[in-house]
Every structure is written in structure tokens, then in C-alpha cells.
C-alpha positions as CSV (number, residue, x, y, z in Angstrom):
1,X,113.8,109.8,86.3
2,X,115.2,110.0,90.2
3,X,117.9,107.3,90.5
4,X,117.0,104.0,92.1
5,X,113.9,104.6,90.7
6,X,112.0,101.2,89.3
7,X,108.2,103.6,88.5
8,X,108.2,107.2,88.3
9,X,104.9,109.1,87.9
10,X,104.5,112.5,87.6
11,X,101.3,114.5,87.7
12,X,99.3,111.8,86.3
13,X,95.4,112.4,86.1
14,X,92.6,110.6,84.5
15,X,89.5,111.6,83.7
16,X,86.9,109.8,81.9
17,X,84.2,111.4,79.5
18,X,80.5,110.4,79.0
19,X,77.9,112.8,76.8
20,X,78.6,115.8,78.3
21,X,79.9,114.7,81.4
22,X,83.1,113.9,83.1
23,X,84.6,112.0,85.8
24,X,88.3,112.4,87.5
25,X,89.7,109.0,88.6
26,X,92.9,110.2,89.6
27,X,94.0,113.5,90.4
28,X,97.7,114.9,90.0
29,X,99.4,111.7,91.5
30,X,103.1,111.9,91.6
31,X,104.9,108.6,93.0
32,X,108.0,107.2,93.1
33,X,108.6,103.2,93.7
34,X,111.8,101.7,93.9
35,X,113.8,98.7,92.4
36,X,112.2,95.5,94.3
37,X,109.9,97.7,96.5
38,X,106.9,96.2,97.5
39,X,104.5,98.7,97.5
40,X,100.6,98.2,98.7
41,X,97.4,100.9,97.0
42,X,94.7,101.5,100.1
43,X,91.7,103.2,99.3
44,X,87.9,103.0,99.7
45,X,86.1,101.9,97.0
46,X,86.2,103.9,93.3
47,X,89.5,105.9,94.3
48,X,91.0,105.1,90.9
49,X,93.2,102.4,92.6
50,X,92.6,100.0,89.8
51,X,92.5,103.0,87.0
52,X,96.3,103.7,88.0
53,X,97.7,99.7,87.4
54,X,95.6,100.0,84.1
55,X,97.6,102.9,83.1
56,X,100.8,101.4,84.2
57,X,99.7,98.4,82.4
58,X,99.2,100.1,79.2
59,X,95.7,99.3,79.3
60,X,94.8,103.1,79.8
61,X,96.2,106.2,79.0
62,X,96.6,109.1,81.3
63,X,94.8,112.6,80.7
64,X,97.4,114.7,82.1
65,X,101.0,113.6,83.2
66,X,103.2,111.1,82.5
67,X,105.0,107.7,84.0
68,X,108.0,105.7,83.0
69,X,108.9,102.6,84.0
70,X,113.2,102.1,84.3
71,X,114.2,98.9,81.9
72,X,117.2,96.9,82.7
73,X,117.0,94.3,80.1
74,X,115.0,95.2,76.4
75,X,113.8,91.7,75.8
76,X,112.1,90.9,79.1
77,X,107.9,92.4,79.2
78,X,107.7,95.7,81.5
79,X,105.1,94.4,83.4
80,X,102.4,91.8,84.0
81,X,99.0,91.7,85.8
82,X,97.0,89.6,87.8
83,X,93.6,90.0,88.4
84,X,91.3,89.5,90.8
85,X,89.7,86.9,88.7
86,X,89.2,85.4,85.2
87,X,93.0,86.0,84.6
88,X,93.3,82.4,83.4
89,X,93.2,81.2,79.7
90,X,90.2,78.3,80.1
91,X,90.9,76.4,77.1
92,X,94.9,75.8,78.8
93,X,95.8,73.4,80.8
94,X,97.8,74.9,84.0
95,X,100.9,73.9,82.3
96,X,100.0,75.8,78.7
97,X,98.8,79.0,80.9
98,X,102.0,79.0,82.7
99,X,104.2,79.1,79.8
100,X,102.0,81.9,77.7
101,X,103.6,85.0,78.3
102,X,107.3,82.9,77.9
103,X,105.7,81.5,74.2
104,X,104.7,84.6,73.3
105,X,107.9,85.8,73.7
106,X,109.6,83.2,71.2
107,X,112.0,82.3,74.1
108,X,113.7,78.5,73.3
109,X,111.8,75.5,74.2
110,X,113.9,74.5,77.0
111,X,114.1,77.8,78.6
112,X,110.2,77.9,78.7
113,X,110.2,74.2,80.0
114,X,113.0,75.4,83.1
115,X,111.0,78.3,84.0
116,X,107.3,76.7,83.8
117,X,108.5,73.6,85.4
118,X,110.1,76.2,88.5
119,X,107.2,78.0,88.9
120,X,104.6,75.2,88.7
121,X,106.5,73.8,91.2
122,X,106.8,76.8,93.9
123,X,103.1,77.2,93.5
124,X,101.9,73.9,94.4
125,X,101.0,73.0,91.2
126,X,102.8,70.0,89.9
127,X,99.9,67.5,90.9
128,X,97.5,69.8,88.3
129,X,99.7,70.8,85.7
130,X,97.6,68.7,82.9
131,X,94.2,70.2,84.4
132,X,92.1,72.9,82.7
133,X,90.8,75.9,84.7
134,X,87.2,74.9,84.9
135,X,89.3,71.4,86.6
136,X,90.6,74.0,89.1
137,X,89.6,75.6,92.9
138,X,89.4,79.8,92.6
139,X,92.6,79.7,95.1
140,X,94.1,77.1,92.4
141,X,93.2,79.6,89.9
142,X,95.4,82.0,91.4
143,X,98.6,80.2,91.7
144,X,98.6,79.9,88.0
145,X,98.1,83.4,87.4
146,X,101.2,83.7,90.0
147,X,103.1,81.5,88.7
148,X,102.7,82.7,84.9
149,X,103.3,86.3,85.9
150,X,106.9,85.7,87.4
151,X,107.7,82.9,84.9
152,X,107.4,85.8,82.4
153,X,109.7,87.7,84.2
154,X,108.6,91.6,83.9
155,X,110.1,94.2,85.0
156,X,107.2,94.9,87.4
157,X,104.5,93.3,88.8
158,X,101.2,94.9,89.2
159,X,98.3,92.8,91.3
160,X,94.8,93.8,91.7
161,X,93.0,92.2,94.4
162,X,94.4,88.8,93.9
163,X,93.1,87.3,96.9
164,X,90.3,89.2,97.9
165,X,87.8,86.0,96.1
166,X,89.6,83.4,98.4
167,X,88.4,81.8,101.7
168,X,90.6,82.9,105.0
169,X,93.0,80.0,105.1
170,X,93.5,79.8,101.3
171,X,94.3,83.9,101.1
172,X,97.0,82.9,103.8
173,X,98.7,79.9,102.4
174,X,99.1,82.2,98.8
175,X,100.4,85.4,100.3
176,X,102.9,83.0,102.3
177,X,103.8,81.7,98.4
178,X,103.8,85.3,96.5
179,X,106.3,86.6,99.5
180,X,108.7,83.3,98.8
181,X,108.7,83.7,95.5
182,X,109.5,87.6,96.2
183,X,112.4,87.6,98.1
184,X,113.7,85.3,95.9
185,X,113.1,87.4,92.6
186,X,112.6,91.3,94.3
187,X,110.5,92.0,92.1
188,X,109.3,95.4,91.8
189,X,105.3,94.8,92.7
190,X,102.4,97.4,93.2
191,X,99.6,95.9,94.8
192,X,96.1,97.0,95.4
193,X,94.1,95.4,98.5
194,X,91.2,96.2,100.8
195,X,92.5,94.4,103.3
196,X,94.6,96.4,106.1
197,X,95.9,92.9,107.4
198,X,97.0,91.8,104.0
199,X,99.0,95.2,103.3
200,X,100.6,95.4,106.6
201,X,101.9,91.8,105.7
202,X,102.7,92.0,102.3
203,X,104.6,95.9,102.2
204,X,107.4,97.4,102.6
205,X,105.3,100.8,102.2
206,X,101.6,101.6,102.2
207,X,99.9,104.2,99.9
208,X,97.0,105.5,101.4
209,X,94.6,107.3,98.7
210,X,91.3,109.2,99.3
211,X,88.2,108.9,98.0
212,X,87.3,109.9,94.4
213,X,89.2,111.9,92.8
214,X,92.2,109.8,93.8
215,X,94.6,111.0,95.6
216,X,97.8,109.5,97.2
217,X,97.3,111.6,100.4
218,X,99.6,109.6,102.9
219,X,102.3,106.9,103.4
220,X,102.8,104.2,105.9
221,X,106.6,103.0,105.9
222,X,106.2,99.1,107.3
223,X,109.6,98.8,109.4
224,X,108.7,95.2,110.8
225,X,111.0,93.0,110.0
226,X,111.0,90.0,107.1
227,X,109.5,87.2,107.2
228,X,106.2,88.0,109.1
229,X,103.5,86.2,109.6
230,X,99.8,87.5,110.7
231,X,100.3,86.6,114.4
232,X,103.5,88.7,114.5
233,X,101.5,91.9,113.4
234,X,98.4,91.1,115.2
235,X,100.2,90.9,118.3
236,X,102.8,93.9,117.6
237,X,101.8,97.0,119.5
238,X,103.6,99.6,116.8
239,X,101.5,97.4,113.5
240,X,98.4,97.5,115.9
241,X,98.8,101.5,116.3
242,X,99.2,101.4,112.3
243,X,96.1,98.9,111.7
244,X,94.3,101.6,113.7
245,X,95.3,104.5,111.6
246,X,94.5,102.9,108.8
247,X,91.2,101.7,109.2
248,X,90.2,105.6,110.4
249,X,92.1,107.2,107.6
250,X,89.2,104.7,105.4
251,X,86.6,105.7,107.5
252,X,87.2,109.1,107.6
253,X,87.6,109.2,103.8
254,X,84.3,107.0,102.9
255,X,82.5,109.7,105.3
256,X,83.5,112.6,103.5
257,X,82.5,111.0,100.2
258,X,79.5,110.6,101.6
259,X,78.7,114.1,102.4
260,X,80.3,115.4,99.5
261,X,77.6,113.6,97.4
262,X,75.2,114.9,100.1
């Protein structure tokens, strides 16, 4: 594993097998993220983006290649995962969802109390803590399965589309929360968006993959400085240039899907 490395994946393909047919989700990916890198997935749609955090989730297993994920401390989780949606439990309150992962664990009482109570708390949830999900807004939603994935305290933090559900304003107000919580904890966190705003916000380094099979053809290094806010890379000329290449790296990739299926 290359030193300072927090995720290490080498030659890593997937492909999935129906009858007497196959299909490649990921094709030889080799990546490399670092301790308490922030690292954002851009594709276009079906590029295996969600396939790769289900394999580094343990969900899936690769076809061909391998990855390891560098532990620092055998009794913490390697990683948790938050979903675009449904990644609450509906018959816990906020409070009881919080403080699954750190039951589950067997940690003591009061150490799960500290850290539930901290993370409800930095979420904006102490006024709900007694609700149930169904008691809950979708952006409400979220900030529990925030708060429950850094109260468990994994290794790494993958997030698929956690915001994309959410109005404007509320998608705002959370990604201001996820980047406090962050810098205080530098997390290691790989994060997959459709949104070009949202990655240029959020990275330190964009992955941009192309279309099915997925591949991680390019890299955008972010070198804006921390904290940012949308109206500082809306009205930057160098994240403007990168928005731009971006968006036609997408386009260009969704065309040549298209003909290739031509």
C-alpha cells in the first residue's frame, strides 16, 4: 500500500452476469485517496460510480483486482455509508438511530450518550431527538444519517448522493454542516454527486469517470482555499474555467454513450 495512503485500489473491475450475458461496471480502476482527503466521483449516469462505494462498503465484491483500506485503530468500523435515501431505521427515534452503529459496537453507555449527544447537537437536531423518521422533513432525514455515520467513527466515509433529494436552500445549509463537522474530524470521505457546484465546494480533488464501463479518466485538483462558500466559486474565474470543463467532459461522455449504443 503507497504510504499516506487512507484507500488503495488496484485494477479493480466489476462485471455483473445475467443468463448468458454480462455487463462491466468498472473497468481496471486504480486510485489512491489519502488520510482525510475529500475526494468527489463525477460521472454520467450508470458509470459504476455507486458499484465502486458498494465494493468499498463490502456490499460487493470486485471481479478482478483488489482494494485495502489502511486501519489505524482495530475496534473502530472501516467505513460507513449514507444513502441517498431510506438510510434511516423508521421504527427509531433520531436519538436511537444516532447511537446504532455506537450500540452495535458494545461501546459503554456513556461513551455512546457523549458522542450521540455531540452529533445530534452539530446537526441541528436536539429539538427532534425523540421524533421517529416518518416525524421528520427528507433534509431532517439526512442529518441523522450524518450524524450517525461520524458518531460511529469509521475509518472512511463513503456518501452516495446525500443531497441530491433536497430543495436548494436545504442542500446548502447541510453541505455547510457535513464540511464543519469535517474539518473538525478529517475524515477520509469519498463522495459521489451529480452536481458540479456541489463537488467544486465540497473537494479537495475531483474524479472524473466516463461513461459505462467506468473509468476514472481524469482528475481535477480543487486549490481554492477552505472555507468556501458557493458565491466564492461562482464568482472565481479559475473554478468558473473548471465548472466549464467539467460539465463538457459529461457532455462529451453521455454523447459517446450515445453513439456507442447507436
Amino acid at each position: 500500500m503507497k504510504k499516506g495512503a487512507k484507500i488503495d485500489i488496484q485494477h479493480l473491475t466489476k462485471a455483473f452476469y445475467k443468463k448468458q450475458d454480462s455487463v462491466t461496471a468498472l473497468d481496471d480502476i486504480s486510485l489512491t485517496i489519502e488520510d482525510g482527503e475529500f475526494v468527489c466521483l463525477v460521472g454520467p449516469s450508470g458509470c459504476g460510480k455507486t458499484t465502486l462505494l458498494r465494493i468499498l462498503a463490502g456490499l460487493e465484491q470486485p471481479s478482478v483486482g483488489e482494494f485495502t483500506i489502511r486501519s489505524e485503530n482495530e475496534n473502530r468500523p472501516l467505513q460507513s455509508m449514507v444513502f441517498q435515501e431510506r438510510g434511516v431505521i423508521p421504527w427509531l427515534t433520531v436519538e436511537e438511530n444516532v447511537a446504532f452503529g455506537l450500540k452495535m459496537r458494545g461501546l459503554p453507555k456513556e461513551i455512546i450518550q457523549e458522542r450521540t449527544d455531540y452529533y445530534i447537537k452539530k446537526t441541528g437536531l436536539d429539538r427532534f431527538a425523540k421524533l421517529y423518521p416518518k416525524e421528520l422533513s427528507g433534509g431532517m432525514k439526512q442529518r441523522v444519517s450524518i450524524a450517525r455515520a461520524f458518531a460511529n467513527d469509521p475509518e472512511i466515509l463513503l456518501m452516495d448522493e446525500p443531497f441530491a433529494a433536497l430543495d436548494e436552500q436545504n442542500k446548502f445549509i447541510l453541505q455547510e454542516e457535513l464540511l464543519s463537522i469535517w474539518s473538525e474530524t478529517k475524515k477520509t470521505v469519498l463522495f459521489i454527486t451529480h452536481s458540479i457546484d456541489e463537488a467544486l465546494l465540497l473537494s479537495d480533488r475531483i474524479l472524473l469517470m466516463s461513461a459505462q464501463p467506468g473509468k476514472i479518466i481524469k482528475q481535477v485538483r480543487i486549490d481554492m482555499p477552505r472555507p468556501r462558500t458557493i458565491e466564492d466559486i461562482r464568482k472565481n474565474p479559475v473554478m468558473a474555467a473548471q465548472f466549464v470543463d467539467i460539465w463538457t467532459h459529461l457532455q462529451d461522455e453521455v454523447q459517446r454513450s450515445r453513439r456507442d449504443q447507436a
